[in-house]
N, C-alpha and C positions, 0 to 999 in steps of 0.2 A: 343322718349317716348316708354317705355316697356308696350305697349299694349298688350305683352302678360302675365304677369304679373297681369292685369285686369280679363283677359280670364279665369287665372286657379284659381281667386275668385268667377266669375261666375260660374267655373266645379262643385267647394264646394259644390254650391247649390244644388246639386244633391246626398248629404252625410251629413252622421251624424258618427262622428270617437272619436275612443278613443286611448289616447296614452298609450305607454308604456315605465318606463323610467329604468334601470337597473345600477346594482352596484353603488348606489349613499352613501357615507357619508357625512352625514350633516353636514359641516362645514369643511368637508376637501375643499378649496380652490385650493390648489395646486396639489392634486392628489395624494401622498405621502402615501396612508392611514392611517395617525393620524388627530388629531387634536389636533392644539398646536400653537405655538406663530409665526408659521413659515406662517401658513393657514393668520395668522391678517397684518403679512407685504409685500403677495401675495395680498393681499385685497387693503391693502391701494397701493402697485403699481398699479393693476388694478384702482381703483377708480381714484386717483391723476395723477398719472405719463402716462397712458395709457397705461397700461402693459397688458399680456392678459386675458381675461375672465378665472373666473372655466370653468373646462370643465368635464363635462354638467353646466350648470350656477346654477344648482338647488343645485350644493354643497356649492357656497360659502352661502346661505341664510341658513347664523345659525342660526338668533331668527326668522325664520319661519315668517318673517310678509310678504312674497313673492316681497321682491326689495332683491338685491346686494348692499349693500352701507359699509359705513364708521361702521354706526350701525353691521353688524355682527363682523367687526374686537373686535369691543368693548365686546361683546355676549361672543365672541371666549378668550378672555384674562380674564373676569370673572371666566368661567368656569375653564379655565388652571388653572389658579393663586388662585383663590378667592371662590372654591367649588360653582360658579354658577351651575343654569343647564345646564344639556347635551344639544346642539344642536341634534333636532329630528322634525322629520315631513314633513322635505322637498320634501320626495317623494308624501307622504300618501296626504297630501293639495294639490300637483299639481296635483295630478291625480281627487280631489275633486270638481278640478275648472276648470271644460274643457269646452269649451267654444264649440266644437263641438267635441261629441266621435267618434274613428279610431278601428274598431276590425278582425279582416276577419271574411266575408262572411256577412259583412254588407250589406242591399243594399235599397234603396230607388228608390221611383215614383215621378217625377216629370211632371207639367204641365208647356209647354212653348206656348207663347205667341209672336208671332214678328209682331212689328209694322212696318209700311214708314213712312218717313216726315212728313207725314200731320196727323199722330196719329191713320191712319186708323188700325186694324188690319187686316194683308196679309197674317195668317196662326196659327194653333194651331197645337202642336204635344204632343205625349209625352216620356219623356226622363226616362232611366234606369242608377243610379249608384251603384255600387257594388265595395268592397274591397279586390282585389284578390292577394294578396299579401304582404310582408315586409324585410325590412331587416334593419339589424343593420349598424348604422354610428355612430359613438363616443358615446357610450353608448346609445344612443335614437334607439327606433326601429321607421322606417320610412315607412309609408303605401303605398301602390299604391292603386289608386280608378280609376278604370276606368269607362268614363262615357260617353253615344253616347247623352248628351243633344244636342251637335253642331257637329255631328260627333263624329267616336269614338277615345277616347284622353284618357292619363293616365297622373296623375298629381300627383306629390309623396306628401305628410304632414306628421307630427307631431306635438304633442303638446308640449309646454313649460312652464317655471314656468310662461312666460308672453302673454301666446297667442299662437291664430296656425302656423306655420310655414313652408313655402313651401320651395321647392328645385329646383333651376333652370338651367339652361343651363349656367348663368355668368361664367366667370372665375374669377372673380374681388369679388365677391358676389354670391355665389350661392344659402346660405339661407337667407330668405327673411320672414318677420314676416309679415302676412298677417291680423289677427283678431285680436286684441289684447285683453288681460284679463285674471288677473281683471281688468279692466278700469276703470274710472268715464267719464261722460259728460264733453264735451268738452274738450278732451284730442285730441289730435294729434301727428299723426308719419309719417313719411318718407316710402314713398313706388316707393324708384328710383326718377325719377319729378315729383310724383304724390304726395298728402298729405290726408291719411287719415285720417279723422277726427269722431270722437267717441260723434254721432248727441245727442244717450240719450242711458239710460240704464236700460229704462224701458219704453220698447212700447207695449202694446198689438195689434198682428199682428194676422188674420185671413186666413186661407188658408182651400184647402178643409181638410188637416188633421187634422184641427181642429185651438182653439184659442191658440196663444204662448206666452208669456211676453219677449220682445226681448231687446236684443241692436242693435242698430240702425248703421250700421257704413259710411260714405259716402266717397267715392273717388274722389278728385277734384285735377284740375290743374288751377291756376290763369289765370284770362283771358279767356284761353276754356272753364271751367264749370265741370258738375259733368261728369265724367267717370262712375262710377258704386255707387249704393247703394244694402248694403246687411243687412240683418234683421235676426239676429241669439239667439236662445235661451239657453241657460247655459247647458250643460249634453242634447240636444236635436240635436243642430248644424242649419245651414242655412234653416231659415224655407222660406222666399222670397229673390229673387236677383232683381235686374235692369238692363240692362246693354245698355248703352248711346253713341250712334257713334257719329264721327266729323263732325262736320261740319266750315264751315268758319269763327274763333274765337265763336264757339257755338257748342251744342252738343243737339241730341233727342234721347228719349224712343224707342227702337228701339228692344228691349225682356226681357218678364219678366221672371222667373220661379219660381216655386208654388211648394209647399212640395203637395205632394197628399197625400203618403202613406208611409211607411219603416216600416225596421221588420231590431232589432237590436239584436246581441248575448248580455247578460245577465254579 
């Protein structure tokens, strides 16, 4: 199991990130830069056939509803054919809907909490995250956030049209969709053997930096139990985490972490 994987949605909790996404046209599909009937049978190989993604994914979403499907090939052949509208917005909406913002020189306080087995608390500290850097991969700029909540660790993100997205060590998989959204309740996805599942999408959660209206996300494995829960606010980012050790088909509360404070660039 990629336990570490868990670790660098617990880092999050110590950031609040905004993406950056570059040279996108809306509805170009295939990278080409037009848009035209060639973008609709890119699409439908990607959708049907398992052909490859747009790249960035945010081009092929021509009618802007934030999915890649069957519907923009349609969008895209109106438009060519039929004086529809222009495919637009795909950048403008994903950057609207970030589930945790990435900028440099971001940086956040958080309060950690670690418990033992028995639920006692064995310690309080508190943790610094800051965004000291980025660089560009296939049109996405990609953050570094380095964070000493558990030690000092740097964890690369960016955002997507579907959510935050980490970068790992895989070779197989290197990125990896971590938060997802837009969501609804009770949605679930794949995170390696673990399945996160998207508890609610509207919690009011408390911390010292105040009150947040959160989605709720929880990390579990069948049989073991929950791995991690994280509490995240729209354009705010991880305002609480959890994070649950093994035990013998079972897991306990073993650290929390608490938004205190942050001071975001503008």
């Amino acid at each position: 199991m990629r336990i570490a994987i868990i670790s660098l949605i617990i880092l999050m909790s110590a950031s609040i990130l905004f993406a950056g996404i570059l040279n996108i046209v809306c509805g170009d599909a295939n990278g080409d830069g037009e848009v035209n009937i060639g973008d609709t049978v890119y699409l439908i190989n990607y959708v049907f056939n398992g052909g490859p993604a747009p790249d960035p994914i945010e081009a092929g979403d021509a009618n802007n509803d934030d999915e890649v499907n069957i519907g923009d090939g349609v969008f895209i052949i109106n438009y060519a054919f039929k004086g529809g509208p222009e495919p637009t917005g795909c950048v403008e909406d994903s950057a609207d809907t970030t589930i945790v913002p990435l900028a440099l020189g971001n940086q956040w306080v958080t309060i950690v909490t670690e418990y033992n087995s028995s639920g006692s608390v064995i310690g309080t500290s508190t943790g610094t995250g800051i965004i000291v850097g980025d660089t560009l991969i296939d049109d996405y700029v990609w953050y570094f956030l380095e964070t000493d909540t558990a030690g000092v660790d740097t964890s690369v993100t960016t955002n997507k049209i579907d959510g935050l997205w980490g970068l790992t060590d895989s070779v197989s998989n290197p990125e990896v969709l971590l938060l997802k959204y837009p969501a609804t309740a009770s949605e679930s996805y794949g995170l390696y053997q673990a399945t996160v599942t998207v508890e609610s999408v509207s919690t009011a959660i408390t911390v010292p930096a105040g009150t947040f209206d959160c989605h709720y996300y929880r990390v579990h494995v069948p049989i073991i139990g929950t791995l991690a829960k994280v509490w995240a606010a729209p354009n705010v980012g991880i305002i609480r985490s959890e994070e649950y050790t093994l035990l013998i088909f079972s897991t306990y509360l073993s650290r929390t972490v608490e938004l205190d404070s942050y001071s975001l660039s503008e």
